[in-house]
LOKOLTI-487251 format. One record per residue: residue in one letter; z, x negated, y of N, C-alpha, C, O in turn. Coordinates in steps of 0.2 Angstrom, whole numbers, plus 5000, padded with zeros to 4 digits. Each point is the difference from the previous one (the first is absolute). Example, Ala and Ser with C-alpha at 12.3 -4.5 7.8 and 13.67 -1.06 7.14 Angstrom:
2
A503949344972500050045006500049965006500349954999S499350075006500149965006500350045005500149975006
//
This chain:
74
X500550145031499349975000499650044995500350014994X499250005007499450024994499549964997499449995002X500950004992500049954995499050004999499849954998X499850105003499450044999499749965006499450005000X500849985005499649955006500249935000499949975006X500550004987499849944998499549954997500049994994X499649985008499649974996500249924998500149965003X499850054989500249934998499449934997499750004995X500349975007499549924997500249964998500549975003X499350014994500149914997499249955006499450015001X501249945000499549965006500149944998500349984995X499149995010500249934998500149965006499749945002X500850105001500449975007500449954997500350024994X499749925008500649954996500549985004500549994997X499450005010500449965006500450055004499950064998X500449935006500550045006499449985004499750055003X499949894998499550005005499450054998499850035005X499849984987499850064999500350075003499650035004X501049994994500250065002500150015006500050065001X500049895005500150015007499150025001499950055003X499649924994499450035003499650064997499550025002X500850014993499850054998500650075005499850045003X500949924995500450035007499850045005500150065002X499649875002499950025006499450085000500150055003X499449934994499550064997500150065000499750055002X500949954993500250054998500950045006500250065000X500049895003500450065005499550025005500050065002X499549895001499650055006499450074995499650035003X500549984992499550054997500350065001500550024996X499450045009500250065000500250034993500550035000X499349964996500250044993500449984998500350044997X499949895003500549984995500550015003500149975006X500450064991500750035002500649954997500650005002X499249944994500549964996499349964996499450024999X501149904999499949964997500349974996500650035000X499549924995500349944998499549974994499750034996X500549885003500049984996500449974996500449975003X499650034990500449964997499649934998499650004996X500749955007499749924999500650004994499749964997X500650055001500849984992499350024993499849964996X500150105004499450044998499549974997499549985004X500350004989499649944998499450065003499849975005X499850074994499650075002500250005008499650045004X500749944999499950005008499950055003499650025005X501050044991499950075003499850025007500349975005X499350074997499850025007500350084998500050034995X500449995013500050074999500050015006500349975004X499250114997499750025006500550065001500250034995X499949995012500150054999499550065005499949985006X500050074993499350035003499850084997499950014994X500250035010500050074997499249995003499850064998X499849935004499350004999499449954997499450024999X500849935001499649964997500149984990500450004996X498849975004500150024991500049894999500149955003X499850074992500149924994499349975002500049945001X499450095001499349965001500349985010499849945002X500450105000499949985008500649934999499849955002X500850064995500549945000499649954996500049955004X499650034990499649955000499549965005499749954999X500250115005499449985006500349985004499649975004X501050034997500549985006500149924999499849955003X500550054989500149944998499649945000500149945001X499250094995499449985000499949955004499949944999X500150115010499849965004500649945006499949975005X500550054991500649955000499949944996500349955000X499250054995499849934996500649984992500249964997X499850135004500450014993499950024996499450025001X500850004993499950074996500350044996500549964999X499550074999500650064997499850044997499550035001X500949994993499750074996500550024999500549974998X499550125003500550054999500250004992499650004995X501150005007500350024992500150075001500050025006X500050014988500050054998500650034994499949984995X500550065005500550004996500049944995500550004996
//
C-alpha cells in the first residue's frame, strides 16, 4: 500500500449510525479506494484512501454529509 495516498482527519463522526452515512458517500465515490473510522478514537480518526483526491475535496465530501473534519498533519 502507498502510505502517500492516505489521507488523515480528525471528525466529528460519533455514531456507527454516523459512520454508515458518511459510508455510504464515500464507497459509491470513484476516488476513494479505502476508508475507515475510528469511533474508540477521542478525535474520531477518518482515513481516506485516494491517490487522487487532496484534504479540501474529503472536507467537501464530509461537509456535505453534515460533518466535518480537519486533516491532521504529521
Amino acid at each position: 500500500m502507498n502510505f502517500d495516498h492516505i489521507l488523515i482527519f480528525r471528525s466529528n463522526v460519533n455514531t456507527e449510525a454516523d459512520s454508515h452515512r458518511i459510508g455510504n458517500t464515500l464507497d459509491m465515490h470513484p476516488l476513494v479506494d479505502g476508508w475507515s473510522i475510528d469511533l474508540e478514537d477521542e478525535e474520531k480518526i477518518l482515513r481516506i484512501v485516494s491517490p487522487k483526491l487532496n484534504a479540501k475535496h474529503i472536507t467537501d465530501i464530509v461537509k456535505k454529509c453534515g460533518y466535518s473534519c480537519e486533516e491532521l498533519t504529521d
